[in-house]
N, C-alpha and C positions, 0 to 999 in steps of 0.2 A: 259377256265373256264365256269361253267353252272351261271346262274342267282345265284343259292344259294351259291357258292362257290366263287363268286364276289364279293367283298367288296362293287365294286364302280356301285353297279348295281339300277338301278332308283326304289323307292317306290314308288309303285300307290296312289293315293290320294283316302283321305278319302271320303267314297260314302253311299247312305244308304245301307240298310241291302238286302244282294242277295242270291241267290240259286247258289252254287256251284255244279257243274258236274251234270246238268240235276236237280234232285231231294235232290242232297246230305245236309249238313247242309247250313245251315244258317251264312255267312260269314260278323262277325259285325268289321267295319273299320273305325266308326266315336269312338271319345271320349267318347262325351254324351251316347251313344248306349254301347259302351263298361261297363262305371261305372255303369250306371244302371243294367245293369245283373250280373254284380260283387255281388253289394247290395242286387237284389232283392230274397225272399224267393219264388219266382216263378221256380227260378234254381236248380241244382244239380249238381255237376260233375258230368260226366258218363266217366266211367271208362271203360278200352279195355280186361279187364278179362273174360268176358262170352264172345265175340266174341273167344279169346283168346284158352277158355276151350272147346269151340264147335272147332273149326279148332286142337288141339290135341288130341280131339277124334273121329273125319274123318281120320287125319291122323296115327290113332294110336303111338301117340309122347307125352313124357312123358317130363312136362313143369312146373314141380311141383315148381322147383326154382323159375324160372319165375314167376309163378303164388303169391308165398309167396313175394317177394318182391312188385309187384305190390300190393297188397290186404297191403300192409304197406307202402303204399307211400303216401304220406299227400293231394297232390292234388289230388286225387282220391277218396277220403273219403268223407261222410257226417255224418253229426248227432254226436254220441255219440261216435264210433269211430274215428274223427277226433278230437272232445274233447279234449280223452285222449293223443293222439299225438301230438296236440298242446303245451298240458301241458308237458308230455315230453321232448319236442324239446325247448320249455320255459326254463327248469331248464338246459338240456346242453348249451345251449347259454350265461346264466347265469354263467353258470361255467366259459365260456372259455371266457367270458369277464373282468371276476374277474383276472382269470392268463394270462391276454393277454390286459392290456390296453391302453394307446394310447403312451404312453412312453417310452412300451417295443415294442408296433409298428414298433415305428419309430424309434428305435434302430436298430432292426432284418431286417427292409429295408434299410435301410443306409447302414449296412453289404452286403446285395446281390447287392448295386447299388455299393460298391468298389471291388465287386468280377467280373463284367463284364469286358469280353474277350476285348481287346483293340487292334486295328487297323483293317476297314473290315466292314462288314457287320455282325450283328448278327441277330437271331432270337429270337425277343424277347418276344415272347414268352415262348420257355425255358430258357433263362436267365433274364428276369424280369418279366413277369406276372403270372408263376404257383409257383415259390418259395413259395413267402411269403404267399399264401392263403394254399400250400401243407405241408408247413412247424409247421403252426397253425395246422391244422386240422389232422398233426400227434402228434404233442403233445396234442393236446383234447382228441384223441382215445388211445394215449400211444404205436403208433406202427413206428419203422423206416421210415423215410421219401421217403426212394424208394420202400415200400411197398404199405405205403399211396396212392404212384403214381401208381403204378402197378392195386390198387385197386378203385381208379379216374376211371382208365381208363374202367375198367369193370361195373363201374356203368354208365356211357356214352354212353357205346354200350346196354344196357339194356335199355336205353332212344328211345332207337329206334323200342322198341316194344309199345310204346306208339301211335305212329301211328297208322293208319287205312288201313295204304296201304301196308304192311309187306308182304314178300314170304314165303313161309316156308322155304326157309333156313335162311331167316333172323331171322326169329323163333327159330331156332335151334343154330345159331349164339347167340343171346339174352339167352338162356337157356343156354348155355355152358359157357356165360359168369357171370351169374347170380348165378349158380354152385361154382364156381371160387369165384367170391366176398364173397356169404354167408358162405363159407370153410375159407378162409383168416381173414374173421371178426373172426370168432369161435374161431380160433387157433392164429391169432396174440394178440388180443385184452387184454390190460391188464385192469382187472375187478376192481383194484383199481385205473386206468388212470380217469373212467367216470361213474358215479352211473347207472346199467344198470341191467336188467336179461337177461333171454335168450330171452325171448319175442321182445326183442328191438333192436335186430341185423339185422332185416329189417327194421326199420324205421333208424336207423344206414345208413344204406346202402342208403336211399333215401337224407340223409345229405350230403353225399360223393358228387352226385351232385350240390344240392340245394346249400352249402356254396361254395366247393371250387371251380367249374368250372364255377359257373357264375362269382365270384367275380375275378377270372384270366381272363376270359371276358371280365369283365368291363373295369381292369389294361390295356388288351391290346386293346381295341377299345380307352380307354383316351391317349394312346402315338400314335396309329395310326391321331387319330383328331390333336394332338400338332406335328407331323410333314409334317400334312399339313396345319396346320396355325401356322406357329412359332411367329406370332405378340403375338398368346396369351400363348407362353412359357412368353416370356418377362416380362408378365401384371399380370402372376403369381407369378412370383416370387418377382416382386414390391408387388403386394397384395395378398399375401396370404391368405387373409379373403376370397378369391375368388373360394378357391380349392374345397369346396363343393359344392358351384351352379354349378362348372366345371363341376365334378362327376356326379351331376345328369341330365345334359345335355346330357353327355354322355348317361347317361340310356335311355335319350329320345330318340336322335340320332341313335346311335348302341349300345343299350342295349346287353345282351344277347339270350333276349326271341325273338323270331319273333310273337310268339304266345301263346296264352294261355291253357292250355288244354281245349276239350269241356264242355260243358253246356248241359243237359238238361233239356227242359221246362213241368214243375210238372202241369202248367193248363195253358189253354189261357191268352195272354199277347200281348200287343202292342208296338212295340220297332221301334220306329225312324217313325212311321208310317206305319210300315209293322203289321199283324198279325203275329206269331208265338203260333201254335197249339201245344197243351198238346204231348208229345215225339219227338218231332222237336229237333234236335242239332242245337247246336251254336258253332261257333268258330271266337274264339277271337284276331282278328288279331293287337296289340299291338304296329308295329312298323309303322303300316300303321297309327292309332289313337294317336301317339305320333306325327304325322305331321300334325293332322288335325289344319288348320288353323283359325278353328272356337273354337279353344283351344287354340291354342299356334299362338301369332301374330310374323309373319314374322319366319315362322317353321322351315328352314331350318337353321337359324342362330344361333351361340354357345352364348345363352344370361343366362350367370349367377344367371342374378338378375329376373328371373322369380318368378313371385309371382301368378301367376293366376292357371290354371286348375292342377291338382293332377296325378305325374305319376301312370300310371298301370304295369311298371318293377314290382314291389311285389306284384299282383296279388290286393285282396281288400275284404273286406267285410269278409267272415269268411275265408277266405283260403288268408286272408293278412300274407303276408310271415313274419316269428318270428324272424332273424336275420339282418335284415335291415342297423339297428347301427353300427354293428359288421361290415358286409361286405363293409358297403364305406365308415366306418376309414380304414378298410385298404389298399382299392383305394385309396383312399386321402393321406394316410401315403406314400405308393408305389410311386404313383407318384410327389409326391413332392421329397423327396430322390433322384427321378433319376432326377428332371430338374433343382435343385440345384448345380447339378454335372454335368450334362450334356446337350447341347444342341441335338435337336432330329434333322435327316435329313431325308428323305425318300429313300430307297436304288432303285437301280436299277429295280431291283426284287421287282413287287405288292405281297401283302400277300394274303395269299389264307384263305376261311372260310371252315372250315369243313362241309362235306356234309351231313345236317341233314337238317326237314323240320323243327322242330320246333325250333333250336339253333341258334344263328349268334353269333360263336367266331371263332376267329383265330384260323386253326390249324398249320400255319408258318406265319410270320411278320417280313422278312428280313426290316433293321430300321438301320441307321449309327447316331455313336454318340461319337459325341466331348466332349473335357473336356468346360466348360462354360469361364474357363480362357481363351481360346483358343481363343476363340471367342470376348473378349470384349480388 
C-alpha cells in the first residue's frame, strides 16, 4: 500500500503555513489558519476549469462534459452563482429530509444490518456503508438503486480532475466519465422524483458525490475506529446519547476529506504569520488541522464530549456544506443498527483507501462480525 491507500499511515502535525513543491501553493495545516480563510472575504475558490480548458485546446480534446459539470459544482463557485446553488441544493435537502427522517432511517438500516452475509469476513463497505447513503439518494432522484451506484461511481472518477496534477489520460478518463453521468441523469431521472430543470442536472451530479460518498465514508471509517477500540462499542451501546460526538469524532479522525479544494488570495493577507500575496493559492489540509493540538486537547483520542474548536469536515464560511444534518443521522442511524446486532472484529485483511489525493474512504474494509448475543 502507498501512504494514501494506507488507512494506518501517520498525519504530519499541524505546522505554520509552507510553500509546497518549490513555488507551488500555500499548504495551511493548523486549525486557526485553516477557519480564518474559510471565513475570510480575502479568498475565493479557484477552480481547475481554465487550466482545464487551456490543456483541451493544446491537446485538441473535446472536455465539454467535463468542463459543464465542473462550472456546476458548488465548491468551485463564487459570488451569485454559488448563491443560487446553494439555494437549490437547500430546497433538495429539504425534500429528502421531509421523506427520509430519522425513523424511517433507522428502519431502512436495521434492514441492511439483518441482511449481512453471515460467517467470514465481509467488506463492509458494500454491505454496510454504501447501502443506506445509496439507497436515499435513489429515492431523492427517483432512479434504481444500482443506477444510483453505477452513477456514484462516475461522479468519483470526475473528482479526479479536480486536481492539479492530472495526465491527459486521466483527462480523458474524467470526460468519458462525466459523458456517462450527465446522459444517465438526463434519461434516468424522474422529473416528478425532485423539483429540478434541465439547468440542475450538473449541480445534480456534484450531489452524487458531496451526499452519498462521503456519508458512506464516514459509516465506514466509524466501524473501522469501533473495531479497533471495541471498549467503545460497549460504552455505545450503554449510552447512546454518545453516538453523535462518536460521529463527529469520526469526521475529525478519518473524515472523508483529506483536503479542501484550493483558495485563492483576492489581496494581501497575513495567515499564521506568513504573508500570502494577491493570486497566491492555498490548500487546505483538514485532516492534518483536525489533529492540531492547539485545537483539540489530546488529538489523537476518540473523545465525544468535545466541546472546543469547530470541525472543518463541511467546509465553512460560504461554501459551509448544506447537508450536514442529513448526512450524520444517517451515520449515526447506520452505525447504531449494526453495533446493536453486532459485535465489530478487525479481519485479517487491512482495508485499503482508495487512491485519490483529496478523498480518505475505504475502497474495501474486510471487518468480522458477531451477533452481540454471542458475545455476552
Amino acid at each position: 500500500m502507498t501512504s494514501i491507500t494506507d488507512p494506518d499511515a501517520p498525519i504530519s502535525p499541524a505546522m505554520p503555513p509552507f510553500r509546497s513543491e518549490g513555488n507551488g501553493p500555500w499548504v495551511i495545516t493548523r486549525h486557526a489558519d485553516a477557519s480564518l480563510i474559510l471565513r475570510s472575504p480575502a479568498f475565493r475558490t479557484a477552480s481547475p476549469m481554465m487550466g482545464i480548458e487551456r490543456i483541451a485546446d493544446r491537446a485538441k480534446r473535446d472536455y465539454s462534459d467535463l468542463l459543464a459539470l465542473l462550472d456546476q459544482t458548488m465548491v468551485f463557485q463564487n459570488g451569485s452563482a454559488h448563491l443560487v446553488s446553494r439555494q437549490a441544493v437547500r430546497h433538495i435537502v429539504q425534500q429528502s429530509m421531509a421523506r427520509w427522517p430519522a425513523s424511517t432511517i433507522l428502519a431502512e438500516a436495521r434492514h441492511i444490518a439483518t441482511s449481512v452475509p453471515s460467517g467470514g469476513a465481509i467488506d463492509a463497505v458494500v454491505h454496510l456503508a454504501d447501502p443506506l447513503p445509496s439507497r436515499i439518494l435513489a429515492s431523492m432522484l427517483g432512479l434504481p438503486v444500482d443506477q444510483a451506484m453505477a452513477l456514484r461511481a462516475d461522479a468519483m472518477l470526475v473528482t479526479r480532475a479536480w486536481s492539479h496534477s492530472c495526465s491527459l489520460r486521466d483527462y480523458d478518463a474524467c470526460q468519458d466519465a462525466a459523458r456517462r453521468l450527465r446522459r444517465g441523469l438526463r434519461s434516468g431521472l424522474q422529473r416528478d422524483s425532485i423539483e429540478t430543470d434541465d439547468a440542475s442536472f450538473d449541480l445534480i451530479a456534484f450531489l452524487l458525490v458531496a451526499g452519498a460518498d462521503s456519508i458512506a465514508g464516514t459509516i465506514s471509517a466509524a466501524l473501522d475506529l469501533l473495531a479497533r477500540n471495541p471498549a467503545w462499542q460497549a460504552r455505545l451501546r450503554s449510552e447512546p446519547t454518545l453516538m453523535p460526538g462518536f460521529i463527529r469524532e469520526t469526521l475529525r479522525l478519518a473524515g472523508p476529506l483529506r483536503r479542501l479544494n484550493r483558495r485563492v488570495a483576492q489581496a494581501a493577507v497575513d495567515i499564521g504569520g506568513v504573508s500570502i500575496a494577491p493570486g497566491d493559492l492555498v490548500l487546505l489540509r483538514i485532516d492534518r488541522a483536525h489533529r492540531d493540538a492547539e485545537a483539540f486537547a489530546d488529538p489523537d483520542q476518540i473523545d465525544p464530549g468535545r466541546k472546543n474548536a469547530p470541525l472543518l469536515a463541511f467546509g465553512g464560511g460560504a461554501h459551509m456544506c448544506q447537508g450536514p444534518l442529513l448526512g450524520a443521522m444517517e451515520a449515526e442511524m447506520m452505525v447504531t443498527a449494526i453495533i446493536d446486532r453486532f459485535q465489530i472484529h478487525p479481519a485479517a485483511a487491512r482495508g485499503v483507501l482508495l487512491d485519490h489525493e483529496d478523498w480518505r474512504v475505504f475502497a474495501h474494509l474486510p471487518l468480522i462480525l458477531t451477533p452481540v448475543a454471542a458475545e455476552q
